[in-house]
C-alpha positions in Angstrom: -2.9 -3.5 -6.1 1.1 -3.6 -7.2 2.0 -6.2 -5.1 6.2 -6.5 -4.5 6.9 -10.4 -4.4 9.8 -11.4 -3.0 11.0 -14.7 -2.9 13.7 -16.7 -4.2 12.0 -20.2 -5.5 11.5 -19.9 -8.9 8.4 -22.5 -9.2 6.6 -20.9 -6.3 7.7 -17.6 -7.2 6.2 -18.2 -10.7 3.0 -19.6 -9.3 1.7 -16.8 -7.0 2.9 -13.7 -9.6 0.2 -16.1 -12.0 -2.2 -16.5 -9.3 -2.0 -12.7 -8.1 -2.0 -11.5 -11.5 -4.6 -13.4 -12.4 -6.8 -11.7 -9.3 -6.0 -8.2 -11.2 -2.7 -7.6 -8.8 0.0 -6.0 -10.7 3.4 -8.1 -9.6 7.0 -6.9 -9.1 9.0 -10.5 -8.9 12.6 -9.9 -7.2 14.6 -12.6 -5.6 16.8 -10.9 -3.4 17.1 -7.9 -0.8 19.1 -5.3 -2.8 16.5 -5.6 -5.5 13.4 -5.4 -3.6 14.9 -2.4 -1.1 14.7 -0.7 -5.1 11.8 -1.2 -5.9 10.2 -0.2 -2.6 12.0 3.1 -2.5 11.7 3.6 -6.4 8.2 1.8 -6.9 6.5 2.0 -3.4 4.3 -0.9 -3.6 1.1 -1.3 -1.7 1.8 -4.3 -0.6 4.7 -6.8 0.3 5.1 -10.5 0.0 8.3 -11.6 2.0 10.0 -14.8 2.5 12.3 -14.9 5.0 15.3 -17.3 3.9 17.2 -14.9 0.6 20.5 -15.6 -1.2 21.9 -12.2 0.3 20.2 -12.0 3.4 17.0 -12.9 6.1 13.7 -11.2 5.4 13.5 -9.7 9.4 16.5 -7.2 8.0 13.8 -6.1 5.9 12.0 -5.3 8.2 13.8 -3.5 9.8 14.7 -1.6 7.1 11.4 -1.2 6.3 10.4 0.7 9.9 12.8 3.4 9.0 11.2 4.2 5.7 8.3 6.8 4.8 4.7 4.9 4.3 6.3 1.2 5.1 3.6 -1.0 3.2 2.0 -4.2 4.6 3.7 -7.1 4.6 2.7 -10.6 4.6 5.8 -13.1 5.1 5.3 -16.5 3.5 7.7 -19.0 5.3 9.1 -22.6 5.9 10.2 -21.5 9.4 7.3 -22.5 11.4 8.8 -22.3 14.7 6.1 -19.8 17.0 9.2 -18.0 18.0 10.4 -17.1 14.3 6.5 -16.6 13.7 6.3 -14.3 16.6 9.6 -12.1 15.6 8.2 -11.7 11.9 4.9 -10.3 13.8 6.5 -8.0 16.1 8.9 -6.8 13.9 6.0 -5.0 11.7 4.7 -7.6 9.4 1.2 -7.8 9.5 0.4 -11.6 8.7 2.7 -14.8 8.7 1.4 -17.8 6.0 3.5 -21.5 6.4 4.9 -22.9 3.4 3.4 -25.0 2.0 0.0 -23.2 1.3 -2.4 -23.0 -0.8 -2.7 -20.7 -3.9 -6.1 -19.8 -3.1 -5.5 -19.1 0.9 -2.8 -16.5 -0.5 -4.9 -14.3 -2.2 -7.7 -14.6 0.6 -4.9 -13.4 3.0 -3.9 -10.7 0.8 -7.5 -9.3 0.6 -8.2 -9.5 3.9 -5.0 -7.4 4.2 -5.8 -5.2 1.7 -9.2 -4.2 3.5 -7.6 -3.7 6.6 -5.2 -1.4 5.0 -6.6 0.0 2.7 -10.5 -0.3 3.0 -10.2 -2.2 -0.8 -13.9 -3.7 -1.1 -14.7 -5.0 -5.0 -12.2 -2.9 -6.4 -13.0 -0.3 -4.4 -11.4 1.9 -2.2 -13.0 3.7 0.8 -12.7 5.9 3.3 -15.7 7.9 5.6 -17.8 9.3 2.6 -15.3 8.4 -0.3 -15.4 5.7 -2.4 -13.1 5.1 -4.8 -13.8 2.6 -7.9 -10.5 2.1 -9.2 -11.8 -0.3 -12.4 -13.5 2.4 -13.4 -11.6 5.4 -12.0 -15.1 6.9 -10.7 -15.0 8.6 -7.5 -18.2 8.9 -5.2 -18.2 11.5 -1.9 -21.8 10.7 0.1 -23.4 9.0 -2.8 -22.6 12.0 -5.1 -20.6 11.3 -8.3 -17.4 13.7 -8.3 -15.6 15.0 -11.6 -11.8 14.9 -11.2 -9.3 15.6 -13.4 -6.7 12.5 -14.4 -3.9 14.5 -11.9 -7.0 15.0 -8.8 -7.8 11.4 -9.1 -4.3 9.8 -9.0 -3.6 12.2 -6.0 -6.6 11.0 -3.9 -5.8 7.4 -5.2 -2.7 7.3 -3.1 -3.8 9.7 -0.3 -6.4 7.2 0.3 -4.4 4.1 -0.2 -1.9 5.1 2.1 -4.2 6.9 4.9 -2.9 7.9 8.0 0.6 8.0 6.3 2.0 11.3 5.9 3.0 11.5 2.1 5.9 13.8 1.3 5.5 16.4 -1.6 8.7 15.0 -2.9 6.8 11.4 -3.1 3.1 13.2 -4.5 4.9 14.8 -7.2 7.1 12.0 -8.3 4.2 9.4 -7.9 1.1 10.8 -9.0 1.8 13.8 -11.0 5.0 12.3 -12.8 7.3 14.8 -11.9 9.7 16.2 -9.0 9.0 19.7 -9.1 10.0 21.1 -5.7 10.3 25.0 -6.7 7.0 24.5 -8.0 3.2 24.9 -7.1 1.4 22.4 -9.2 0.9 20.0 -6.4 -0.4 23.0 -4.3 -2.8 24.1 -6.8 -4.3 20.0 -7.6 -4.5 19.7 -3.6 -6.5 23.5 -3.3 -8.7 22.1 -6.0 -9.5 18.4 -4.9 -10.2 20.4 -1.1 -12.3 22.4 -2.6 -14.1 19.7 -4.5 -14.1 17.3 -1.0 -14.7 20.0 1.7 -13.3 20.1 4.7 -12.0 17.4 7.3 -10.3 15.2 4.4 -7.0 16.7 3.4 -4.5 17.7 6.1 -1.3 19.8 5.5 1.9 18.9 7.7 3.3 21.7 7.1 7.4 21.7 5.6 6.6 17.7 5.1 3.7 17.0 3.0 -0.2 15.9 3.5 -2.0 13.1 4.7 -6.0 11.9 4.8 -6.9 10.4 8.5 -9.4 7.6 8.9 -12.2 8.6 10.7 -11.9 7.8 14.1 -15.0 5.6 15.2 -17.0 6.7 18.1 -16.7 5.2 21.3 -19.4 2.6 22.2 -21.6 3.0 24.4 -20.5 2.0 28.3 
């Protein structure tokens, strides 16, 4: 995962980008607001490490921020504050899990896996989603069992579909992203999403039209009363 750290302690801000890394995480360190508010719109990372307390600002503006942007990425705040109040505010204000400083190393990165299969579906280095499974070590891509040939520009477009399900993914943001360029007068990305529909069948890929496209989770079925 490319995981956007952002904290302002340089010994524990050195320590988890090790540990994270070290799990296979690719880490973007920043140590203030402005910074990380450009990485997330230039980078959009798949996942957010937040303190709270930052030499140009609190972590719950971010936050806020965040909720107005396109595809807003989990967030797990790591914080001193360990009032329930200022844990509670962190929560409702769209983080998705609040670790107390001081933790352990190893309690990080079980967090962040846990979050990364609730988001995601990431199991092994593996995404999935209904029939899909996604090995992204090996960039191998299974639909019911079946192996499925993609091209380089296919995979990396299902890649982030998948990773960001239920989130509706502008062209703008597909092109720039996955296919490396911003082509808007164009119809490459129309012709790589005809092919990976025809290649996945129907019920994955969903148009919004004038916005962009998005793959839905499956909704499970009701159980039984």
């Amino acid at each position: 995962m490319n995981v956007l750290l952002i904290e302002d302690d340089l010994d524990l801000g050195d320590g988890i980008r090790l540990a994270c890394e070290a799990e296979g995480h690719r880490v973007c360190w920043v140590r203030r607001l402005a910074d990380a508010k450009g990485q997330i719109l230039a980078h959009r990372p798949d996942l957010l490490l937040l303190d709270l307390g930052l030499p140009d600002g609190d972590g719950h503006s971010l936050l806020a921020w965040l909720r107005t942007h396109e595809a807003m990425p989990p967030v797990l705040i790591i914080s001193a504050r360990d009032a329930l109040d200022e844990r509670l505010r962190g929560l409702d204000g769209g983080a998705d899990d609040f670790l107390l400083k001081p933790f352990a190393l190893k309690e990080l990165l079980s967090r962040l896996r846990a979050l990364a299969r609730r988001s995601y579906g990431l199991q092994e280095g593996a995404l999935s989603l209904g029939g899909l499974q996604i090995h992204q070590a090996s960039l191998r891509v299974n639909l019911d069992g079946q192996p499925l040939e993609l091209s380089p520009s296919e995979y990396r477009l299902l890649e982030l579909l998948v990773k960001r399900a239920d989130r509706v993914l502008t062209r703008r943001f597909l092109e720039e992203h996955a296919l490396g360029c911003s082509q808007a007068e164009s119809n490459v990305l129309d012709v790589h999403i005809s092919s990976l529909r025809r290649k996945l069948g129907e019920g994955y890929i969903r148009t919004v039209r004038g916005v962009g496209y998005v793959i839905e989770r499956p909704v499970k079925p009701a159980a039984p009363a």
